[in-house]
C-alpha positions in Angstrom: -117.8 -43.5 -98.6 -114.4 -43.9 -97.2 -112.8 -41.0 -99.2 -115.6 -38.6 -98.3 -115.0 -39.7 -94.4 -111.2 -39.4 -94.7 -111.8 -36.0 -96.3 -114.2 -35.1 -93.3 -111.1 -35.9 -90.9 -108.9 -33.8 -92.7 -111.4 -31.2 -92.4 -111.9 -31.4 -88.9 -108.1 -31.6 -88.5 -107.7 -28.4 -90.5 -110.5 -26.6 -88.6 -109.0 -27.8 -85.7 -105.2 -26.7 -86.7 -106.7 -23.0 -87.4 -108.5 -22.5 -84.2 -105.0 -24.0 -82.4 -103.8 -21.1 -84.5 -106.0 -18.4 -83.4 -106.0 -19.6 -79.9 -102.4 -18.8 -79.9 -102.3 -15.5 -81.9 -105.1 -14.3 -79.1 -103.7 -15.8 -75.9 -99.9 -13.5 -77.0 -102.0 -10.2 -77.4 -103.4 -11.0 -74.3 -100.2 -11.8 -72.6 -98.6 -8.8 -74.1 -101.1 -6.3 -72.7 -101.2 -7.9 -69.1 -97.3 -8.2 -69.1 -97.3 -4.0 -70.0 -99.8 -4.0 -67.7 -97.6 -5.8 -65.2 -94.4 -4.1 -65.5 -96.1 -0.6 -65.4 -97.2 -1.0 -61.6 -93.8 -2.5 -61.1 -89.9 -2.7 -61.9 -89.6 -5.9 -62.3 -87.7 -9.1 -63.6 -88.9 -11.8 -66.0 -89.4 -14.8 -63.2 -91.4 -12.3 -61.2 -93.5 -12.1 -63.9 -94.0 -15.4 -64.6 -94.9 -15.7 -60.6 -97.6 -13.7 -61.3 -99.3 -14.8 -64.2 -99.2 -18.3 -63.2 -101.1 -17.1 -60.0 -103.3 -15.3 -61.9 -106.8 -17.1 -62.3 -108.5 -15.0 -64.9 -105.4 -16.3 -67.4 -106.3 -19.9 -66.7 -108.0 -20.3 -70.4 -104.5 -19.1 -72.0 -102.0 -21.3 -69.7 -102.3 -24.5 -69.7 -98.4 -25.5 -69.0 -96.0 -23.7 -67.2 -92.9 -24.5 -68.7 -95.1 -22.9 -72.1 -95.8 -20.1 -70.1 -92.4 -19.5 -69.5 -91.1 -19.7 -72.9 -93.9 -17.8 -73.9 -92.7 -14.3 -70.9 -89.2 -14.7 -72.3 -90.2 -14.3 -76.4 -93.1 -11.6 -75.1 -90.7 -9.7 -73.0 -87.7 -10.0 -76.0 -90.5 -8.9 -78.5 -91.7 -5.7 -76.5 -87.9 -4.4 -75.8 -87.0 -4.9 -79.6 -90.8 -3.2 -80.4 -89.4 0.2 -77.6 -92.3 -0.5 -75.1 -90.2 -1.8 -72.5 -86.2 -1.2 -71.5 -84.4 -2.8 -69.1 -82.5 -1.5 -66.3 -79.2 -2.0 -65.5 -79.0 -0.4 -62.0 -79.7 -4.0 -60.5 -76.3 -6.2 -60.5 -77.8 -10.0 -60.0 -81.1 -9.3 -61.9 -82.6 -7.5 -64.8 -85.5 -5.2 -64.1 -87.6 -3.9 -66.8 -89.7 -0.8 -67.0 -91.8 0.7 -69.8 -90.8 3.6 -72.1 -92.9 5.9 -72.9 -94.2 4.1 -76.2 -95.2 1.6 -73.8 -97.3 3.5 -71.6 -98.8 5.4 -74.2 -99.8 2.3 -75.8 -101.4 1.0 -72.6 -103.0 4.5 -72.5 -104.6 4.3 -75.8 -105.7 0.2 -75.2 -107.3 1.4 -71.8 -109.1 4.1 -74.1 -110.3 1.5 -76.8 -110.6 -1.5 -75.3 -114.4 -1.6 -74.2 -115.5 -0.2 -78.1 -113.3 -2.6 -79.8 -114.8 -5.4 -77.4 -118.4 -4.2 -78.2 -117.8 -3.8 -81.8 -116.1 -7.5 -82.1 -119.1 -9.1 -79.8 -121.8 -7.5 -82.1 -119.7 -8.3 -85.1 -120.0 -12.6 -83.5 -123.7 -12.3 -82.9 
């Protein structure tokens, strides 16, 4: 009886572990497309950012500690400038200012265009 309860914890642990995992993966796609989002309305530097979203009550579920949030802008923002959506701009002496490229806005573009089917298909897909 004890092994099959100590295998039961593992199990849970595991289960637990991958949904951790998932929770993650979904909460940085989510942060990447609000950030885009974000920096297409505006020029506009990395604390700035981090302002907002931490204001932002609809991102509650995904941030849970600032200082997580924080590290997780900087690795976001470093990620979309090495992937071309964003560049940063120089003009600005004391701060950097970032702004998307055009692979960035057209990517917004085309999530804009697909988001509502590929939320439909997924919620009929978890019925």
């Amino acid at each position: 009886m004890a092994g099959h309860n100590a295998k039961k914890i593992n199990s849970n642990i595991e289960c637990k572990s991958k949904l951790s995992y998932l929770n993650n993966e979904m909460k940085k796609v989510v942060l990447k497309i609000v950030i885009l989002k974000i920096i297409k309305k505006h020029k506009i530097h990395p604390y700035a950012i981090i302002k907002i979203l931490s204001n932002f009550q609809h991102l509650n579920y995904f941030i849970s500690d600032k200082s997580e949030l924080k590290n997780d802008v900087y690795n976001i923002i470093s990620t979309l400038q090495k992937g071309g959506y964003i560049k940063l701009n120089k003009k600005h002496k004391k701060m950097n200012f970032y702004m998307l490229t055009k692979k960035g806005d057209d990517t917004l573009l085309e999530i804009n265009r697909n988001f509502k089917e590929i939320f439909i298909r997924l919620k009929n897909i978890m019925k």
